[in-house]
Every structure is written in C-alpha cells, then in structure tokens.
C-alpha positions in Angstrom: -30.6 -62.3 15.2 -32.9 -65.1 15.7 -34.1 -65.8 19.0 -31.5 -69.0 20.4 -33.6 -72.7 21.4 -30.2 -73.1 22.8 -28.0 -71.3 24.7 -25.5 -72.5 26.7 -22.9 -70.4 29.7 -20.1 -71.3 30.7 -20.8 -74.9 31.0 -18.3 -76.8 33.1 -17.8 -80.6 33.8 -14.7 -82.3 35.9 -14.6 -85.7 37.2 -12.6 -86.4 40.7 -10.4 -89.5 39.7 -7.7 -90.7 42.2 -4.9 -88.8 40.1 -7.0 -85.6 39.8 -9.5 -83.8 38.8 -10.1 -84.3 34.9 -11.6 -81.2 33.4 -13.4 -82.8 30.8 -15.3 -79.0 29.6 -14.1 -76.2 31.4 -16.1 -72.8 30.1 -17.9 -73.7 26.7 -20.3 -71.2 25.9 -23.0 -70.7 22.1 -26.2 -70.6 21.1 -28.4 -72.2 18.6 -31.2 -71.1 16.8 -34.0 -72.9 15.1 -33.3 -74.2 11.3 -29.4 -73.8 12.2 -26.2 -75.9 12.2 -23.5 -75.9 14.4 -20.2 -77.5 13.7 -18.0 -78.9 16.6 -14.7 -79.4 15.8 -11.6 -80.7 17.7 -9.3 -84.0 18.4 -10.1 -86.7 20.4 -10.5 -85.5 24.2 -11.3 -81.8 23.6 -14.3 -82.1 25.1 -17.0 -82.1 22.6 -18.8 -85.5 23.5 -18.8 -84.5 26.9 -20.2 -81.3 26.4 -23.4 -82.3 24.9 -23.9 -86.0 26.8 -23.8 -83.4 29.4 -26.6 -81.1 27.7 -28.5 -84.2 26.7 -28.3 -85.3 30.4 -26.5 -88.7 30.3 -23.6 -87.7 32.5 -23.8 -89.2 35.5 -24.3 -86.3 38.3 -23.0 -88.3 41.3 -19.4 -88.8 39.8 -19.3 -85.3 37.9 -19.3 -81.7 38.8 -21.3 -79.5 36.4 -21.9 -76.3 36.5 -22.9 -73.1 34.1 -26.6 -73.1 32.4 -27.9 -74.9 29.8 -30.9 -72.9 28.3 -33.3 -74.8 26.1 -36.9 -72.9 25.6 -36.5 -70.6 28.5 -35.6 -74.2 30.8 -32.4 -74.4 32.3 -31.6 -78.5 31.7 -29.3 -78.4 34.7 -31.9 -78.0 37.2 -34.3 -80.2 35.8 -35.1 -83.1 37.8 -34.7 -86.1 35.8 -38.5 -87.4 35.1 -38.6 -83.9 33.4 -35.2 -84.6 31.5 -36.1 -87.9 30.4 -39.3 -85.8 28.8 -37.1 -83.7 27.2 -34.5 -86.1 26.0 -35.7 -87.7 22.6 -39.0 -85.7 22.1 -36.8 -82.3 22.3 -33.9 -83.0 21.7 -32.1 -86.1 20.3 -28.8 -87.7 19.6 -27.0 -89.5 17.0 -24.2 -91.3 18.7 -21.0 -92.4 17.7 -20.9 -95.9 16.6 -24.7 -97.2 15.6 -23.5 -100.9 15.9 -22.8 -100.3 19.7 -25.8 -98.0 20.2 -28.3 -100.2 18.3 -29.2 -103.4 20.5 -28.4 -106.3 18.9 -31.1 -108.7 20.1 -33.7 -106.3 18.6 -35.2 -105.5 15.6 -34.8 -102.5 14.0 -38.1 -101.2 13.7 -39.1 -102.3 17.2 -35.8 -99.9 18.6 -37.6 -97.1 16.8 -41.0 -97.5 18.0 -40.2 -98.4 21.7 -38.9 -94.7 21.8 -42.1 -93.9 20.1 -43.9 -95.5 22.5 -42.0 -93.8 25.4 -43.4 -90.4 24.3 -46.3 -91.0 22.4 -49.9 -91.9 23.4 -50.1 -94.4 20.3 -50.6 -98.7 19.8 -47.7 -101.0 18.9 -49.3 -101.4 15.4 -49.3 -97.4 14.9 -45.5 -97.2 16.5 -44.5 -99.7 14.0 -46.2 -98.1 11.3 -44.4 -94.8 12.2 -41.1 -96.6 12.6 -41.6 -97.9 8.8 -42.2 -94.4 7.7 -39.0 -92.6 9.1 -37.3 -95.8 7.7 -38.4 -94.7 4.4 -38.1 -91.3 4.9 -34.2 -91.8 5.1 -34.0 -93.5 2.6 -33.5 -97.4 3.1 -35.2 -99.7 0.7 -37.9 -102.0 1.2 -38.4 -100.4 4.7 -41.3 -103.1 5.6 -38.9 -105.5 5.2 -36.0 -104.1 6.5 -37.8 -103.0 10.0 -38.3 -106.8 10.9 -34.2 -107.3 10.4 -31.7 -107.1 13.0 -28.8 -104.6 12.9 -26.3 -106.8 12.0 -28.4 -107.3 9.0 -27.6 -103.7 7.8 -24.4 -102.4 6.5 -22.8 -99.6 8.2 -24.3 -96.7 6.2 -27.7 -98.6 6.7 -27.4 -98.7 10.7 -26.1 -95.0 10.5 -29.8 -94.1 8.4 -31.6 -96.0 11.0 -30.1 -94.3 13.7 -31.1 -91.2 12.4 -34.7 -92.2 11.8 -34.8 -92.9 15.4 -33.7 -89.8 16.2 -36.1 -87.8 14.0 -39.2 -90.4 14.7 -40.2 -87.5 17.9 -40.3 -84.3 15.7 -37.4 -83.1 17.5 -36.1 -79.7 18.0 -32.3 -80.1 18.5 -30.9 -83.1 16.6 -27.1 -83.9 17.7 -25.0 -86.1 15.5 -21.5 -87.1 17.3 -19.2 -88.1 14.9 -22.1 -89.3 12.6 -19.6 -90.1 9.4 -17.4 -92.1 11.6 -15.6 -95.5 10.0 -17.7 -94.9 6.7 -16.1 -94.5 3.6 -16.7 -90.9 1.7 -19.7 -91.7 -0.3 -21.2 -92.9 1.9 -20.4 -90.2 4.7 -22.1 -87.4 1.8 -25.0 -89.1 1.7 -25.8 -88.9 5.6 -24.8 -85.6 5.9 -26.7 -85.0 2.5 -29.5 -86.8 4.4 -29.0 -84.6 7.5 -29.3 -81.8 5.6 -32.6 -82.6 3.8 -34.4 -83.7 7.2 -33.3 -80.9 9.1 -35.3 -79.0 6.3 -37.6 -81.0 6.1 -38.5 -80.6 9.8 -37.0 -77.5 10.5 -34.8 -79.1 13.1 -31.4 -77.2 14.5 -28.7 -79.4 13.9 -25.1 -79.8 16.2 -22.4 -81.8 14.1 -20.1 -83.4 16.2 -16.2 -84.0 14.4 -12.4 -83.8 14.8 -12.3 -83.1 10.3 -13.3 -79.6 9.2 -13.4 -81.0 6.3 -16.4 -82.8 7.3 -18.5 -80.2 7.8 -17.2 -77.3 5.0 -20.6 -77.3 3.5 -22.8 -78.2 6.2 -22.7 -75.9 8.7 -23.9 -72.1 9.7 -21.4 -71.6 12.4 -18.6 -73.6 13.8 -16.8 -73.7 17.1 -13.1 -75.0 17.6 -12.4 -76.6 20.5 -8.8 -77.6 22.8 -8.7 -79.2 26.0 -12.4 -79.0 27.3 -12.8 -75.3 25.9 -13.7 -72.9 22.2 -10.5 -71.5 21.1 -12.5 -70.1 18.3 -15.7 -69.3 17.3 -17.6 -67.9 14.0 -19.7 -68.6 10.4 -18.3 -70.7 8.3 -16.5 -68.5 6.0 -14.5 -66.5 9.3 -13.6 -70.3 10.6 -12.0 -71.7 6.4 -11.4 -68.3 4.8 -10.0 -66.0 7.9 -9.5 -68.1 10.9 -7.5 -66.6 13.6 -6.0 -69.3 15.7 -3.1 -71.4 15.5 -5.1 -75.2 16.1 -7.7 -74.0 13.5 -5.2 -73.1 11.4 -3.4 -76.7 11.6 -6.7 -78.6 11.3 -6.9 -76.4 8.3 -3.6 -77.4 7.0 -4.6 -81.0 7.4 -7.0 -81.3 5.4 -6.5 -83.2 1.8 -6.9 -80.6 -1.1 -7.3 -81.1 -4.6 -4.9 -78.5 -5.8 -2.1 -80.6 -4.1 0.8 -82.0 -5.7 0.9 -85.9 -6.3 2.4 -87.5 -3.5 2.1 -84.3 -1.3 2.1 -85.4 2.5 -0.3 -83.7 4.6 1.3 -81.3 7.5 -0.1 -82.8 10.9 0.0 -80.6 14.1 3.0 -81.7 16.1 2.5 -82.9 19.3 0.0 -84.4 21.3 -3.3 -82.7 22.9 -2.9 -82.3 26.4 -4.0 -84.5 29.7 -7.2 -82.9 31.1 -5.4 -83.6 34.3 -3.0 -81.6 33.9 -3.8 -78.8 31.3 -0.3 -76.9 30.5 -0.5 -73.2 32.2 -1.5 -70.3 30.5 -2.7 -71.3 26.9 -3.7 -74.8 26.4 -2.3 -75.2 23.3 1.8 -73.5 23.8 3.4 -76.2 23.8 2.4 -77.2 20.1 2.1 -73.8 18.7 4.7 -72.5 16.3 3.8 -69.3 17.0 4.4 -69.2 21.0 5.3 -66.5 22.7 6.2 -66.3 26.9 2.9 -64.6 27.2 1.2 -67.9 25.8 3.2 -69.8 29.1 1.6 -67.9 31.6 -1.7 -66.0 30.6 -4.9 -68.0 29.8 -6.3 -65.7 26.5 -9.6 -65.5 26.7 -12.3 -65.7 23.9 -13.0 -62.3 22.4 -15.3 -61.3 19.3 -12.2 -59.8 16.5 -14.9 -59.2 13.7 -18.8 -59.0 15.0 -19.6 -62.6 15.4 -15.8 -64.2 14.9 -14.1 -64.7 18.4 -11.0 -66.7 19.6 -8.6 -67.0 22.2 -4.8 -66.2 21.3 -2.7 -63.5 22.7 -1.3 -62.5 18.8 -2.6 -59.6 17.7 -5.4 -59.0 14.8 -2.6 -58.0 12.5 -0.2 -61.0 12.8 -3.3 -63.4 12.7 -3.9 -61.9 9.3 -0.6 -62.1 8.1 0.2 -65.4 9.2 -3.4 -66.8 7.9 -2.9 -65.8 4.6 0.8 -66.3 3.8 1.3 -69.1 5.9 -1.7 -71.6 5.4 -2.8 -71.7 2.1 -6.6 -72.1 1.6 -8.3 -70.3 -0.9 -12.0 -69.7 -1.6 
C-alpha cells in the first residue's frame, strides 16, 4: 500500500443552533494516496461538503466544534494556526467548488482571478502571473486563451467557467485537488469532458483527486475508491468494483438502483429510495438509515453498526450478515459487469 498524503480519523464537525446541535460529520474516517481518486457519494446533507470545507479549513472555528485529525504530509491541519493554513490551502491542496458562477467574482477578469492566487503563493510579476494564468487556460482546454483571460465570467458558458475554475485550482502544482459537485447543472457531454479533463490533469500532474457527488453514476469510471455516506458518516467504504459490483449496504444499493441503465425497458421508471434523509438534529437512533431501509430489522432501531472491513479493503456499517448482503445484492438489485 502506498504511503497516504491524506489521512483523515474520525473527523467530527457539529454546529450549536438554537434548536440543537446539528451534527453536520460525525466519525468520517480514509486516506488518500498520491496519483489516487476518491469518490464521495451521498444525498444532499450527508455531510460530504462539510467534511472537506472543514479539511480545506474554511469552516468557521468559532461557531463549529471539530474534532478528530486531519493528516496531510505528517501535519495535522487541525492544529495549524491559520497563517500556516492559508499556506497550505491552494498551493497544497485546492478546491473546485460547487457552482463556478458564484465562486468566480463577477467584477473580475478571468485571468486576473487566476493569477491573484498565483501571486498569493508565488514570488513572481503580474506580467509572469498573467502569463501562467494564460497557460493553465490553455492547458484545459479553452480556446483562444489570450483572449479569453481578458473576459469576464459571465462571458463564458457554464462548461467554460467550470474549465477555468479548474485551471485555477491546478495553476499552484497542487497535491490534493477536490472537486465538489464539479458536473453540477451541466448537461452530459459536457460533464464527460471535465471529468475527462480531471482525469488527464491529475495525470498530468500526478495530483490525488477527491470527487465530490450524490450520482454514482458520475463517478463509475473515475474513481480508485469510493466512500458512501448518510447523515454526516461512511456507511460504506471500498474500490470501485466492491462499491458497483458487490456493494453491501442498503443506501448504496438504492443509489445503485437509481441509476439510468441502458439495458432498461422503454418507459422504465427509475426506483428512488423512499423517504427522506434525516435532520442532523435529530438523527433517528440506532442506524441512521432504518427508517428507509426495506430491509430493517429491531436491531437497526436501537444499535448504531459500526463500519467494519467484510473483504480486505471493503467495509460498511449494517447489522445483516455477509450472507444476506450477498443474496440480496445479487438477486435483488440488478447491476451487472
């Protein structure tokens, strides 16, 4: 096994609000290693955002509680004061946030957004910033860069803003990139090409790569390993095979099932997962996820299962055993190498 650049235990985070305390991340724990990619996966509000603002330092430490280690190159983040985070943040490790129209400033050029955080790191002019913010603008793959660095962001379409947003990302030579929902309102072409692009850079500059989602369908051919997640914690964890060809948990199993296949019959609806996910206020007892399981049993009601390995590297939390995992897998949710 490689040695991890990141490795992260048992990494809490719960905001104090008037009607509780939201547990945002509540025991996430993997590593990384150089040259891989890790896939996220999980609704809205399972807590992967949070967990890696909260790695990248952009939580805000006076209204949060965090706890656990964060271990990048022998450095726990957590205890780093925040002129050494801000160091770290960018040059080491960078992000790829949500929506680029709201993350890129409007009033600004493009190529001057990409070499102020150039600037911010580098000993360098504003001519050679520029010039290196031209280059990653070619290097993902936007025409007539030269050009295009003097526009502003409205300027761009949406798979143009996403490409720039990922040149400013990559403009350090970073170590870790993380892209949160980086295909996000994009149509499927398009969303190919960036993770296409993603793929080529990460190559390309030997980058590990976290891929932030609620579609495994998203990230099927993209990633090394992939963690599940429900209600700020994994519920399963594995390669990529384990997770879409012997996945042993009931939510991975209906994010399988709702995924579009083309074996289907026309006019075949897809099967959602009933329900709703849970408040982080108030988690249901025992396991998060009992009261939209199908397969619930009282144990589920009362007995938090934790996450433990079934095959090597493959772990996940549910209190069925190994042998009725198997059988419900593969006679109940049809996916097929």
């Amino acid at each position: 096994m490689p040695e991890p650049l990141l490795e992260v235990k048992d990494l809490r985070v719960t905001f104090p609000t008037e009607d509780g305390l939201v547990k945002a991340v509540d025991g996430v724990s993997f590593s990384i290693a150089a040259g891989e990619t890790l896939g996220v996966v999980g609704e809205s509000g399972s807590g992967k955002s949070v967990s890696f603002l909260t790695i990248m330092g952009l939580i805000n430490r006076k209204s949060a509680q965090v706890s656990g280690q964060v271990i990048f190159r022998g450095q726990d983040l957590l205890t780093l004061p925040e002129d050494e985070m801000r160091n770290v943040r960018g040059s080491r490790i960078s992000m790829i946030f949500q929506d680029p129209m709201t993350s890129l400033h409007p009033y600004y050029k493009v190529g001057g957004q990409i070499s102020e955080a150039i600037l911010s790191h580098q000993n360098v002019s504003k001519k050679e910033a520029w010039a290196q913010g031209v280059e990653m603008l070619r290097r993902v793959g936007i025409p007539r860069p030269q050009e295009r660095a003097s526009q502003y962001p409205h300027e761009f379409s949406g798979g143009m803003r996403q490409r720039a947003m990922i040149a400013m990302a990559l403009s350090l030579n970073p170590d870790l990139l993380i892209a949160d929902e980086p295909t996000t309102a994009l149509d499927v072409t398009v969303q190919a090409q960036i993770l296409d692009l993603i793929d080529r850079l990460q190559q390309e500059f030997d980058a590990a790569v976290v891929i932030i989602t609620h579609d495994l369908g998203v990230v099927a051919e993209h990633c090394d390993d992939i963690m599940v997640m429900y209600a700020g914690r994994p519920v399963e964890y594995g390669e990529r095979n384990d997770i879409y060809y012997d996945a042993n948990h009931p939510y991975t199993w209906g994010l399988l099932r709702s995924i579009a296949r083309l074996d289907d019959e026309p006019g075949m609806r897809l099967e959602p997962i009933k329900g709703l996910p849970p408040s982080l206020i108030m988690v249901p007892p025992g396991c998060p996820f009992h009261p939209r399981c199908p397969y619930v049993m009282d144990v589920c009601k009362t007995d938090v299962p934790p996450l433990l390995p079934t095959n090597g590297h493959h772990a996940d939390a549910c209190h069925l055993t190994l042998s009725e995992k198997e059988r419900i897998f593969h006679e109940e949710v049809t996916v097929r190498k």
